[in-house]
N, C-alpha and C positions, 0 to 999 in steps of 0.2 A: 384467325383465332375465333373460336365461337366462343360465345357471350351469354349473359342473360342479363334482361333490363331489372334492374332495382330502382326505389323512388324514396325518395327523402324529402325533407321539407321546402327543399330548392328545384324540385323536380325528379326527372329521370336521367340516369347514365347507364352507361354498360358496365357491365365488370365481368371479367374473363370466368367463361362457365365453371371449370374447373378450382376457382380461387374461394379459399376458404373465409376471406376478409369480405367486406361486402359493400355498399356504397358510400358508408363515410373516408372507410378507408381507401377507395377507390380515387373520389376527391382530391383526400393530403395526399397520395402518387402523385396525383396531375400537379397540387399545389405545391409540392416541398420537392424538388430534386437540385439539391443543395450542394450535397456529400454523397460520401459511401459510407457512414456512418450509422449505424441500427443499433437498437439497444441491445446491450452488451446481454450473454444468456443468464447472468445471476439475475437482470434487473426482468424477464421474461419469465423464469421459475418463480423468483417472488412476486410478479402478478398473478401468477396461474396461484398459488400460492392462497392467497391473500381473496380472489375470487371463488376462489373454494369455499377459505372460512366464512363468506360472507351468503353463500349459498345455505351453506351448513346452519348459519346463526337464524336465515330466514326458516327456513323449513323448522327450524327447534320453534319458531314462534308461529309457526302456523301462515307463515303469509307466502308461501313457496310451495307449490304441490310435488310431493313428495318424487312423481314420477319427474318435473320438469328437474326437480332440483337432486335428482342423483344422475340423471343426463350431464347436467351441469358439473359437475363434482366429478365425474369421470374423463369427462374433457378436461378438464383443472389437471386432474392427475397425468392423463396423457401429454398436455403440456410442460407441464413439470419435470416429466419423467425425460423428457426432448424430443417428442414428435411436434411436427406444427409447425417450429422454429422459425421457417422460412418463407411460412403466411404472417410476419407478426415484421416486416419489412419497411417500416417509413423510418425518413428520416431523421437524424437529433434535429436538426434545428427544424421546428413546426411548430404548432399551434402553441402558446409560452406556457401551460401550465401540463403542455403534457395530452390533452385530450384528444389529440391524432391518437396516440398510441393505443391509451384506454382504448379508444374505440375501437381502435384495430383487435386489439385481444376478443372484447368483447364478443365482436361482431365472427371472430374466429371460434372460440369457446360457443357461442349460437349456434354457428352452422353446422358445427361436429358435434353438438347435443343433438341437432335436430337429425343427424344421420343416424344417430346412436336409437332414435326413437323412431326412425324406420322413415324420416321426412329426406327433403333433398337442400341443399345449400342454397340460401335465398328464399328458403320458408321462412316467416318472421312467425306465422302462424303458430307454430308449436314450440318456439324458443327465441323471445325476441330481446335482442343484444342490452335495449335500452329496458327494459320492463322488467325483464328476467336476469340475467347475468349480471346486470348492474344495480339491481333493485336494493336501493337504499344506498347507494353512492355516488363519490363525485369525482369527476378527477382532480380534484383539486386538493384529494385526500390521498387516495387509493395511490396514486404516482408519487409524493414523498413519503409515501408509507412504506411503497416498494423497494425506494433507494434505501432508506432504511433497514429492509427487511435484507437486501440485498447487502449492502454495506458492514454488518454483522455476518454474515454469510461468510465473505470475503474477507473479514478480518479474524476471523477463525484461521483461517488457512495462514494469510502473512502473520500468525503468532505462531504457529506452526512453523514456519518455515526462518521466523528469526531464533524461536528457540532450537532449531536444528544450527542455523550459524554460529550461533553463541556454542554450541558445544563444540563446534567446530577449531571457534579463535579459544576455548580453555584447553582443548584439546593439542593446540599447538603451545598455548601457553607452558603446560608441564613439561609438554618436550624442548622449548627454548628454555627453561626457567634458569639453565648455568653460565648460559652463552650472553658475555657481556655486549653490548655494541655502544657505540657512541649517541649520547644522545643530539638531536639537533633543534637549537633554539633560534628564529629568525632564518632557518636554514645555512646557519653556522655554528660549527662547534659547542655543545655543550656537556655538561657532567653525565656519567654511564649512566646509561639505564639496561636491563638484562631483556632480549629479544622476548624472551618469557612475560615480562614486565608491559612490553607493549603489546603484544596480542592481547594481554588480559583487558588494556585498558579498552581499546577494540571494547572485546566484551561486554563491560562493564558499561560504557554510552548504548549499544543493542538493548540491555537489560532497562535500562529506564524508555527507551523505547515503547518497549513491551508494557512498561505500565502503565505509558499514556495512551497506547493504541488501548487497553483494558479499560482506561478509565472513560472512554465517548460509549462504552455499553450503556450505561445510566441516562444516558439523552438517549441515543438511538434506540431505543427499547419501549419508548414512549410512544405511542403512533397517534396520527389520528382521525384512522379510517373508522368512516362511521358520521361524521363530524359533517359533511356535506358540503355543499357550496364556498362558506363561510367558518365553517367551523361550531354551527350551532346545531346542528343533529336535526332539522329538519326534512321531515319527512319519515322518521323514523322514530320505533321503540324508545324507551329510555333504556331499558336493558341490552339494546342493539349493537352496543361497540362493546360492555363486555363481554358478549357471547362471540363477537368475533376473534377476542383475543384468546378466550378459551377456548376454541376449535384454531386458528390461526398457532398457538403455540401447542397443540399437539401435532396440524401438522411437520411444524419445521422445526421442533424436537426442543424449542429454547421457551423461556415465557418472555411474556410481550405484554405491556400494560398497556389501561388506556391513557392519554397524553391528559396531565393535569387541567391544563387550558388549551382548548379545541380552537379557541380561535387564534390563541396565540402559535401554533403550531402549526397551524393552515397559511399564516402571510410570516412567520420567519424560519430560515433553512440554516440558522445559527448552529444547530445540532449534526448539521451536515459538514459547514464550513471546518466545524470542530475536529471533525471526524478525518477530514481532507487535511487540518494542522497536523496532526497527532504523523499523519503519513508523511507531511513534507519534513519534519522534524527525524523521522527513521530515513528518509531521502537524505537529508542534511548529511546526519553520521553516515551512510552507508559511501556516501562521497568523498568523504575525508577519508575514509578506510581503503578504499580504490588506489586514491591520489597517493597515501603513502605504499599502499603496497608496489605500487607503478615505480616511486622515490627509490626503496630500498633495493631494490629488484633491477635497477635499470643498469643497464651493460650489452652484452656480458665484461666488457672490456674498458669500456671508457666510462662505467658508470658507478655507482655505489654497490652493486652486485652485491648487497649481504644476504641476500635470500634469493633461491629461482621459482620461481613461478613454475607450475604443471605445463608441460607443451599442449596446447590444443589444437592448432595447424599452422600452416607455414602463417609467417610474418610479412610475408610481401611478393609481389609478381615480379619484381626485380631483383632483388636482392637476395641470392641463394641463403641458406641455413637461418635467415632471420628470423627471428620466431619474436610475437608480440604478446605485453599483457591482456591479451585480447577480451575474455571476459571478465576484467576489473573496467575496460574499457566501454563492455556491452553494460556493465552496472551505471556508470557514470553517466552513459545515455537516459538508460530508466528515469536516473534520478533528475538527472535535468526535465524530461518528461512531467514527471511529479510537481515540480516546480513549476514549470508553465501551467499545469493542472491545479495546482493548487492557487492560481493567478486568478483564475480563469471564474471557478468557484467562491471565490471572496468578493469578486467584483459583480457573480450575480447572486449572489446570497444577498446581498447591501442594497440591491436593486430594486428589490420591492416595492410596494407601492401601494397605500390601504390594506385591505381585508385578504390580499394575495400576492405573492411572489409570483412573477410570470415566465422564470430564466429555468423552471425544474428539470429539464432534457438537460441540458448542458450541466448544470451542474449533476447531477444522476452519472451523466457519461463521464466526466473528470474524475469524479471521486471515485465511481468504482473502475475506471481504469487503472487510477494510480496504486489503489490493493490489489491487484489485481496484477499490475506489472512486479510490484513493489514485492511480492509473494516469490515468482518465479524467478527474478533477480536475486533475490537472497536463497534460493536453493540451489541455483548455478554456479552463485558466489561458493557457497559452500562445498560443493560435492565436484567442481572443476576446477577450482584454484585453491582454497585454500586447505583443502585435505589434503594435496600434494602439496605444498608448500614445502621444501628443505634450507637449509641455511648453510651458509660457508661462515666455519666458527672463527678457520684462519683471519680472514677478511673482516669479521668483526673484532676479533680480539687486535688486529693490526691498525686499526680506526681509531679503537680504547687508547692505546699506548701511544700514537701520535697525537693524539687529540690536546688542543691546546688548553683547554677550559680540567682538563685532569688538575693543573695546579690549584683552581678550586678547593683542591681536600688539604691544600698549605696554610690557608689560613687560617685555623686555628693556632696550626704552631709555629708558623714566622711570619704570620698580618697578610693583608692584602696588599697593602704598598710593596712587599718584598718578592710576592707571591707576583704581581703583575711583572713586575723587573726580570724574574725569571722566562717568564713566556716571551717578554720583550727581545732578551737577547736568544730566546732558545730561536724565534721567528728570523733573528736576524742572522742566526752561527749557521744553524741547520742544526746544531746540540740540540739533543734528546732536554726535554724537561727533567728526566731523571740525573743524567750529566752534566745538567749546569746545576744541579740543587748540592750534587757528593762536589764535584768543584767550589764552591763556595760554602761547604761547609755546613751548611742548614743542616742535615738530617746526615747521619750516617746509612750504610746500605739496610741494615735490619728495620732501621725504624722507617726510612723511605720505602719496603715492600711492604711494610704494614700499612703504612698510609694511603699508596697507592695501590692498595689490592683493587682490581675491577670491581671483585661480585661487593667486596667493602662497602665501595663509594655506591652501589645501588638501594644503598636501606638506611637508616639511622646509625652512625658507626663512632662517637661518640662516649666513653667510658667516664662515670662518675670517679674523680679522686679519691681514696680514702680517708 
C-alpha cells in the first residue's frame, strides 16, 4: 500500500496515499477497533451539514477567505449529497465526546477542498482541518449539534411513516367497524367490543405518539454549535452562532435556534434522552399492536384465528404450508431494539461529568438508530400486514355468542348475583347463556335479543324511562 507521511503534535505516521482522512484519523483507526459500528449516514449529512453553515457564518464575517471557504462548502455539499461516506469510518466507541470523528470529517472536507483548489490530500497548506474547516468550533458542540440536527431529520421520516400506519389501522377500522368479537380481559372472556373498535384504539395510542415524538422539536432545535469547548463562545464573534443558524437552517430547510444556555447544553444530553423516550414510548405501543395482532390471528386451527395475517413466506423449513406472523414478529424485534437503545442513552445522558458529557457516540448511534429502525418497522407494519389484514366474521360472531362475560348486559335487569348464577350453570350444563336465562324465566326471547345484541353491548346501550 503506498502512503504518505503526515505529522501532528505526537509526531509522524503513515496514512494510506489514496485516503481522504488524514493523521488524526489515522490514529483513532489504530486506537478504536472496537466494533463495526460508524456513524449512521443522517449523523454524517448533518456534519457535513452544519460544517457548511459554519464556513458560510465565517466568510459572512470576514474571517474565512472567500476562496478557502467555498472549497469548503462544496465539499460540505458533496458530503452531504453522499459522496465521501466511506472516508468518514471510525468507530462509535472512541475518543467520549466525539472528537475522533469531528476530526475525521474535518480532515476529509480539508483534503477534498484542497483537491477542489487544485492542491493534493495531505496539503494542510491550502486548507487546514483545524484552522479552516473547524474554525470557530469544538467538538464538543458540533457532535451534539449533529445528533440533533440528525435526530429531527429522522423524526421527520418516523412521523411520516406512523401517520401512514394510523391510516392504515382506521382504514381497517371502517371496514371491521360491524364485526363484533369478543372482548379479552386478563386473557379471559370479556364484554364485545367491534374488530372495528380495536383497530381504532390501535390508532388512537399511534396518534398520541406522534405528538410526543412532535413535542422533543422544541429541545432538539436549540443547538449549541458555536458555543466551543465549554459552552462559552470562545474564540469567537458574538454574532457567530447566530449566523450559523441562519445559513444552517436554510441549508436543511427547518429553522434552528441558538441554544438558551450554551453551557447548559454542552454537559447535558437531556434533550436527546427525551428525544430516545418519545421513541421507546411509539416502541411500547407498536409492541402491544404486534402481540395482539399475533393473539387474534393465531391458528389457523387451534388458535383464536379471527383475523389472517397477509402471507409473506413460508413459516418454517419443516413444517409444510405453515406460514407465520412474520413481520409483526420483525416489529417486535425493532421494538425490543429501541428498548435496549433507549437503556443505553439514559445511562449515558446521566453520565456526565462538570462542563461535558463524554458518552456522545453512543448515545448519537442509539438514538438515531432507534428513529430510524422505528420509521421502517412502521411502514412494513403497514403496507405488509396490516393492509391485508381480513377477518373471519363467522369466528368472531361465534366467540361473541359463547362468550361468558355477555351476561354482563343482565345486570341491569336481573342483578348480578342472578346474572353470575346463570354463567355458573351455563359453564357447568354446557347451556347456552341464552337457554338458561328463557329457562328460568328472566327475559323473554324478544327482550333477551334486544339485550344481547352484539353491536348493542359495544357502545352505551342504556334508555332513559319516561
Amino acid at each position: 500500500m503506498k502512503t504518505r507521511t503526515e505529522k501532528d503534535s505526537l509526531g509522524t505516521i503513515e496514512v494510506p496515499a489514496d485516503a481522504y482522512y488524514g493523521v488524526h484519523t489515522m490514529r483513532s483507526i489504530q486506537n478504536f477497533q472496537i466494533s463495526d459500528l460508524c456513524l449512521s449516514t443522517s449523523q454524517i449529512v448533518a456534519l457535513a451539514q452544519i460544517k457548511q453553515a459554519c464556513a458560510e457564518a465565517n466568510m459572512e464575517l470576514g474571517i474565512l477567505q472567500k476562496k478557502k471557504g467555498g472549497a469548503i462548502v462544496r465539499a460540505c455539499k458533496e458530503i452531504a449529497g453522499g459522496n465521501l461516506h466511506d472516508a468518514i469510518c471510525l468507530d462509535i466507541f472512541q475518543a467520549g465526546s466525539g472528537t475522533s470523528s469531528n476530526m475525521n470529517i474535518n480532515e476529509v472536507i480539508g483534503n477534498r477542498a484542497a483537491e477542489i483548489l487544485g492542491g493534493k490530500k495531505g496539503d494542510r497548506s491550502l486548507i487546514h482541518p483545524n484552522d479552516d474547516v473547524n474554525k470557530g468550533q469544538s467538538t464538543n458542540n458540533v457532535f451534539p449539534t449533529s445528533i440533533r440536527v440528525a435526530a429531527l431529520a429522522l423524526e421527520k421520516d418516523l412521523l411520516a411513516a406512523l401517520k401512514g400506519l394510523v391510516s392504515s389501522l382506521e382504514k381497517k377500522a371502517r371496514q371491521f367497524n360491524r364485526i363484533p368479537k369478543s372482548g379479552r380481559t386478563h386473557l379471559q372472556d370479556a364484554v364485545p367490543v367491534t374488530l372495528g373498535q380495536a383497530f381504532q384504539a390501535h390508532a388512537s395510542a399511534l396518534k398520541k405518539d406522534i405528538e410526543r415524538i412532535k413535542d422533543t422539536d422544541k429541545f432538539l432545535r436549540m443547538l449549541g454549535v458555536g458555543g466551543n469547548a465549554v459552552g462559552t463562545g470562545l474564540n469567537t464573534y458574538p454574532e457567530f452562532r447566530k449566523l450559523i443558524m441562519k445559513h444552517l437552517s436554510k441549508i436543511v430547510g427547518r429553522r434552528f435556534e441558538v441554544a438558551e444556555d450554551g453551557i447548559e447544553t454542552t454537559q447535558y444530553l437531556t434533550d436527546m434522552a427525551h428525544a430516545s423516550a418519545a421513541a421507546r414510548m411509539v416502541a411500547i405501543d407498536l409492541n402491544k399492536i404486534c402481540n395482539d395482532l399475533r393473539l387474534i390471528s393465531s391458528g389457523p386451527n387451534t388458535g383464536l384465528s379471527e383475523i389472517s395475517l397477509p402471507a409473506v413466506e413460508p413459516g418454517s423449513s419443516i413444517m409444510p404450508g405453515k406460514i407465520n406472523p412474520s413481520v409483526c414478529e420483525s416489529v417486535n424485534m425493532v421494538c425490543m431494539q429501541v428498548f435496549g437503545n433507549d437503556q443505553a442513552v439514559s445511562i449515558a445522558a446521566s453520565a456526565g461529568q462538570l462542563e461535558l458529557n463524554t458518552h456522545m457516540p453512543v448515545v448519537g448511534h442509539n438514538l438515531l438508530e432507534s428513529l430510524a429502525i422505528l420509521a421502517r418497522g412502521c411502514e412494513n407494519l403497514a403496507t405488509k400486514c396490516i393492509d391485508g389484514i381480513t377477518a373471519d366474521k363467522d369466528r368472531c360472531f361465534w366467540y361473541v355468542e359463547n362468550s361468558a362475560s355477555i351476561a354482563t348486559a343482565l345486570n341491569p335487569y336481573i342483578g348480578y348475583d342472578k346474572a353470575a348464577a346463570v354463567v355458573k350453570e351455563s359453564l357447568a350444563t354446557g347451556k347456552s347463556i341464552p337457554d338458561v336465562i328463557l329457562e328460568k324465566g328472566y327475559l323473554d326471547r324478544k327482550g333477551l335479543k334486544e339485550v344481547l345484541d352484539p353491536i348493542a353491548m359495544t357502545r352505551p346501550n342504556l334508555k332513559r324511562k319516561k
